[in-house]
C-alpha positions in Angstrom: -32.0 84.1 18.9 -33.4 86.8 21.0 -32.3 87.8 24.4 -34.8 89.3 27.0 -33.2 90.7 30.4 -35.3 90.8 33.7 -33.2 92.1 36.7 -34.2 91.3 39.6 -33.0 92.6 43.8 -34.5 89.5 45.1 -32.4 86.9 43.4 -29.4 85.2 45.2 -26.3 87.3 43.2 -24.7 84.0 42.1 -28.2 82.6 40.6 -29.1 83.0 37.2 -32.3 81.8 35.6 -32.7 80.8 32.3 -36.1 79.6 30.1 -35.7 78.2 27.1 -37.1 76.1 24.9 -35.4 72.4 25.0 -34.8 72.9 21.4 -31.8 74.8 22.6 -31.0 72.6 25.1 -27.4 71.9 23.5 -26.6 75.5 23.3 -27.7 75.7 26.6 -25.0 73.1 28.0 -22.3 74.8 26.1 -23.0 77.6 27.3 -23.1 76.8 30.9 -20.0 74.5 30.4 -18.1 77.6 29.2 -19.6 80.0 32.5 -18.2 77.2 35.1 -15.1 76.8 33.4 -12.5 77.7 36.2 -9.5 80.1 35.0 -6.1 78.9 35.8 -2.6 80.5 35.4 0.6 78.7 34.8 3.2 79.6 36.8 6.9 78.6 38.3 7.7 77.7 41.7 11.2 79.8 42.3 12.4 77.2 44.2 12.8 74.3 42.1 11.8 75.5 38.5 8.6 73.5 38.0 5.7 74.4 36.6 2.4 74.1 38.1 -1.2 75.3 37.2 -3.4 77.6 39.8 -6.7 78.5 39.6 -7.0 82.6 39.7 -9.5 82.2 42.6 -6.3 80.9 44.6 -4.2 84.8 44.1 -4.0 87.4 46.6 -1.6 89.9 44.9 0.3 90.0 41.5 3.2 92.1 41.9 5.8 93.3 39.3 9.3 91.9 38.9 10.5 94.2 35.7 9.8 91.5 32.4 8.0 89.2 34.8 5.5 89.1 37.7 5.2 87.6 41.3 1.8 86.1 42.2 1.2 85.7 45.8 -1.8 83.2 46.8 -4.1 82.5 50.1 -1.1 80.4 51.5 1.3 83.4 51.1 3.0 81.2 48.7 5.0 82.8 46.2 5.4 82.4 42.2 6.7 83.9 39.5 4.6 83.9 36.1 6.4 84.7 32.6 3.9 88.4 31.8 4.0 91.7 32.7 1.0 93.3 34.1 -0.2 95.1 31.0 -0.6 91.4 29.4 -2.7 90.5 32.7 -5.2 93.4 32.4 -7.7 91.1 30.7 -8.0 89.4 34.8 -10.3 92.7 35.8 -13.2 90.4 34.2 -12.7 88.1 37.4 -12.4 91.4 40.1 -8.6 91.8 39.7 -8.1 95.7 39.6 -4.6 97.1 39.4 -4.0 99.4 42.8 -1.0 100.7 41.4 1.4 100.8 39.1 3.1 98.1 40.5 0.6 95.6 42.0 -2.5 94.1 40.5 -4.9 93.2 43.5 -8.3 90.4 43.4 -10.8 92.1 45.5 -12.6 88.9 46.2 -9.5 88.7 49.1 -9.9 92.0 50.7 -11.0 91.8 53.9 -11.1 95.8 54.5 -10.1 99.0 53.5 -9.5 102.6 55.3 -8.8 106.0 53.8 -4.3 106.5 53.9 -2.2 109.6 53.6 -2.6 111.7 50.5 -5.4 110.5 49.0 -4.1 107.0 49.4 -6.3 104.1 49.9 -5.0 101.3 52.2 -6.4 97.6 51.9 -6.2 94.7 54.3 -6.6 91.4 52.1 -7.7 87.9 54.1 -4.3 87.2 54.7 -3.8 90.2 57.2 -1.4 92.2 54.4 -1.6 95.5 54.1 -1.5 97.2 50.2 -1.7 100.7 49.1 -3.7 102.0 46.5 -2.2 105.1 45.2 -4.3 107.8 44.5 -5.2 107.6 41.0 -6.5 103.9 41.6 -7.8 104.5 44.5 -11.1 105.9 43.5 -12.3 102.8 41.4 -11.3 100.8 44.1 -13.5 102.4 46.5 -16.2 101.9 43.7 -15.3 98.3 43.3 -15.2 97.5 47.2 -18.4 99.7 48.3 
């Protein structure tokens, strides 16, 4: 199957068009089924031990508890989730960026950012809560946000 690439300014950035011939039309619907697939994350409410199901578009900030993590969503909810952030490094595919070494942050919820205190980046997320990137992050997340 061949592939051919034509980028284009013009085009809304969540539109993608595809020609094909309907030959492929089966491939076509897999491979569209497997794009709007949402990505969820199973995690435990600390309050009564049950197990629920989020979809990542929901997190704010995942934030490291030693062996396991905290994920904060819009709601300023709190969970915990059973990784460490080294296993969740694979989320940077869907705009999470770690700002530190301690906190994995989804950009799609910033709201603002400003230059901090030796070399430090501070970020504002939706939410109205304040993060700091520390200064070896900080540069990609400038990148990632401009």
């Amino acid at each position: 199957m061949k592939f051919n690439f034509i980028w284009d300014r013009e085009r809304a950035i969540d539109e993608i068009e595809i020609i094909a011939n309907p030959v492929n039309k089966e491939k076509l619907a897999q491979l569209k089924e497997g794009l709007s697939e949402t990505i969820t994350l199973s995690v435990q409410n600390p309050k009564n031990n049950r197990k629920l199901l989020i979809d990542i578009k929901q997190i704010v900030v995942i934030e490291a508890l030693g062996h396991l993590t905290k994920v904060i969503i819009e709601t300023n909810e709190e969970y915990l989730l059973q990784k460490r952030l080294k296993e969740l490094q694979i989320l940077e595919a869907n705009g999470f960026y770690r700002i530190n070494n301690s906190t994995i942050l989804n950009l799609s919820q910033v709201h603002s950012f400003a230059s901090g205190d030796y070399a430090r980046l501070e970020v504002f997320t939706k939410n109205n809560k304040k993060y700091l990137a520390s200064r070896h992050y900080a540069k990609n997340i400038k990148e990632k946000l401009s």
